[in-house]
C-alpha positions in Angstrom: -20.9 7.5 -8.8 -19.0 4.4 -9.3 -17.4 2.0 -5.9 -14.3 4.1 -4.7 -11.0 1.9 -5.6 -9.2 0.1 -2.6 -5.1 0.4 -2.9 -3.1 -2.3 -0.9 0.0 -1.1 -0.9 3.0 -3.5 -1.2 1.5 -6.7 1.2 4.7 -8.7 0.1 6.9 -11.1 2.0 10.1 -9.1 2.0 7.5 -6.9 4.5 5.8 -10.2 6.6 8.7 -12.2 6.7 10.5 -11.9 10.5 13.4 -13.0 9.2 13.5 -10.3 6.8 15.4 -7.1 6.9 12.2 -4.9 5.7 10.2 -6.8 8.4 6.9 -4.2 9.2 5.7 -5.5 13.1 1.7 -6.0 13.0 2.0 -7.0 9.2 -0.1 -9.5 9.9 -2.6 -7.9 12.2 -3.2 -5.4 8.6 -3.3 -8.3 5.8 -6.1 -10.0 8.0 -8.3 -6.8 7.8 -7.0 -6.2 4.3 -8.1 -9.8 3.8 -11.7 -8.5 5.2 -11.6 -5.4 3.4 -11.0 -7.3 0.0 -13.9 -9.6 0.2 -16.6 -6.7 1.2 -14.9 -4.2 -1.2 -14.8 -7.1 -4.4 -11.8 -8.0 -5.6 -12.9 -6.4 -9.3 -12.3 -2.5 -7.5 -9.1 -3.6 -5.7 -5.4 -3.1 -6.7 -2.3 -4.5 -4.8 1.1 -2.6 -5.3 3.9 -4.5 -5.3 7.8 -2.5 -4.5 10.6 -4.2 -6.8 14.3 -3.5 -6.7 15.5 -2.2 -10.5 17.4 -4.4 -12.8 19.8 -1.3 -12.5 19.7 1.2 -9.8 20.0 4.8 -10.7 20.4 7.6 -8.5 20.1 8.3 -4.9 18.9 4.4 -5.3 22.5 3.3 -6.3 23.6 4.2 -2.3 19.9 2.8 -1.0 21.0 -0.7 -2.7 24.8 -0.5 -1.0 23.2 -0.2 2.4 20.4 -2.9 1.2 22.2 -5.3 -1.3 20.3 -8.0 -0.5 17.3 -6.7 -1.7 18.6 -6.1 -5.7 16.9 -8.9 -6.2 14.5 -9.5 -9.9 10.9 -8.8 -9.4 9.9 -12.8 -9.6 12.0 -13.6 -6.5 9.9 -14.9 -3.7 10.9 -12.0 -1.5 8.5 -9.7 -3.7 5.8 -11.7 -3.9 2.3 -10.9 -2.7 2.0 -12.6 0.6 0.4 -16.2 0.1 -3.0 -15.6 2.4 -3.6 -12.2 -0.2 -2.3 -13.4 -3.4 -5.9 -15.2 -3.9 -7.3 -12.0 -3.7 -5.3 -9.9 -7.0 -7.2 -9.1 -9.8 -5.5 -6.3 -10.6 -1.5 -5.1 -9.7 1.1 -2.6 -10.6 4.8 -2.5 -9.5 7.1 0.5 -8.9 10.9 0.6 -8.0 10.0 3.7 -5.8 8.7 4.2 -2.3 5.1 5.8 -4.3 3.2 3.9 -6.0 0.9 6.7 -7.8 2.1 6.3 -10.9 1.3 5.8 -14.8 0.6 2.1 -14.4 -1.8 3.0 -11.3 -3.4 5.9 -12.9 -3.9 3.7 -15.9 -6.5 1.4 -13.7 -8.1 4.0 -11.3 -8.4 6.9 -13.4 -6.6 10.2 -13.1 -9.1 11.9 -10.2 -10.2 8.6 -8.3 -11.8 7.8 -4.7 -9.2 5.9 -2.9 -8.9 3.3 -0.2 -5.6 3.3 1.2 -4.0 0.4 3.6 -1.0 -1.4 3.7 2.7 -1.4 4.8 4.2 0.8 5.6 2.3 3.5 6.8 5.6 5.7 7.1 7.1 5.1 3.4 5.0 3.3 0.8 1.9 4.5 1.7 2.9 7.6 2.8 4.5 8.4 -0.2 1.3 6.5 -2.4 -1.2 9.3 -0.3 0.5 12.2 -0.5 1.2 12.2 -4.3 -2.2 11.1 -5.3 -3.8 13.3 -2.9 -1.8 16.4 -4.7 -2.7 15.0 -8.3 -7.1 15.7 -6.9 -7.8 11.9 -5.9 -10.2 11.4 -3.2 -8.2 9.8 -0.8 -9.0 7.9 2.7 -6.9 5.7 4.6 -7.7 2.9 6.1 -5.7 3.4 9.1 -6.1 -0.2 10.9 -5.2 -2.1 7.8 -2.1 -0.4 7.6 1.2 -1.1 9.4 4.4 1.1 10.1 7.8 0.6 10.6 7.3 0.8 14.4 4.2 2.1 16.4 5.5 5.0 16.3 6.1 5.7 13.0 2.6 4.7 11.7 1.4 7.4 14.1 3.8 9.8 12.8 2.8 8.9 9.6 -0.6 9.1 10.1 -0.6 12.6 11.9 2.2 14.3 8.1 -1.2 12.8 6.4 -3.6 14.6 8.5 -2.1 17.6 7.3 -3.8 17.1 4.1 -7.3 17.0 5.3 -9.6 17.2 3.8 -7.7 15.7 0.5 -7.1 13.3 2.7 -9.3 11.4 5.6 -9.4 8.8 7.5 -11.4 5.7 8.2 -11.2 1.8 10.0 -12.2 -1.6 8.5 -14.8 -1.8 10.9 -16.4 1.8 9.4 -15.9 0.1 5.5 -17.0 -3.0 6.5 -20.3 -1.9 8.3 -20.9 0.6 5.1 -20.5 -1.9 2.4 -22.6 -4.8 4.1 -25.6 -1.3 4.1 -25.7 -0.8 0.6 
């Protein structure tokens, strides 16, 4: 059986920066074990996510852009770039205009019935809404619950417990637990 695939979800500025709007406390705490988790996993079965704004929002999204107008930005602003201290680390990416990021383009790299890593920000949208889809669609999925980061404490937990719900489609594990098994093969 081939190396599971690790999926960061959306490790991007608009997310890190404190001064942003979308700021996700202990983002930093989750790239540095994402960081870790990259270079034991190998960059070669590793996929970041990257959420953009729509040239044109459609939608429920029209109303979601008049309470957030400042992020209808294009893809290439700065704000939607993969943080600096990860970007070394993408060899492969997708990007999505919605909250999920199991889509055609991800599907395209992983396969249709993968075994998935799961970290990143935030535990109580992206990834949340990454998990539950893929999860539904037969992928193997386990997140890596440390090397993700919610909108508040709170919320990750929240977050973590709606995903428990889907066990055992879903379970969990810790960078340590990754770390430690990929050092043993």
């Amino acid at each position: 059986m081939s190396r599971p695939w690790l999926v960061v979800i959306d490790m991007q500025n608009v997310f890190g920066d404190p001064d942003s709007g979308w700021v996700t406390p202990r983002f930093h705490e989750a790239a540095r074990r994402i960081a870790r988790l990259v270079e034991a996993h190998g960059s070669d079965r590793t996929v970041f996510t990257r959420f953009v704004a729509p040239l044109e929002p459609t939608g429920a999204w029209r109303g979601y852009y008049e309470t957030f107008g400042w992020a209808l930005q294009p893809a290439s602003d700065p704000l939607y770039r993969i943080t600096e201290d990860l970007r070394p680390l993408v060899e492969h990416s997708v990007e999505a205009h919605t909250f999920g990021k199991w889509n055609h383009d991800l599907v395209a790299i992983t396969g249709p019935e993968p075994e998935l890593l799961v970290c990143g920000v935030a535990t109580d949208c992206c990834v949340l809404s990454t998990v539950l889809p893929a999860a539904d669609a037969g992928a193997s999925v386990t997140v890596v619950t440390d090397a993700c980061a919610g909108s508040t404490d709170g919320a990750h937990q929240k977050a973590l417990d709606v995903m428990a719900l889907y066990q055992p489609l879903v379970s969990f594990t810790t960078t340590e637990e990754l770390v430690a098994a990929s050092v043993g093969h």
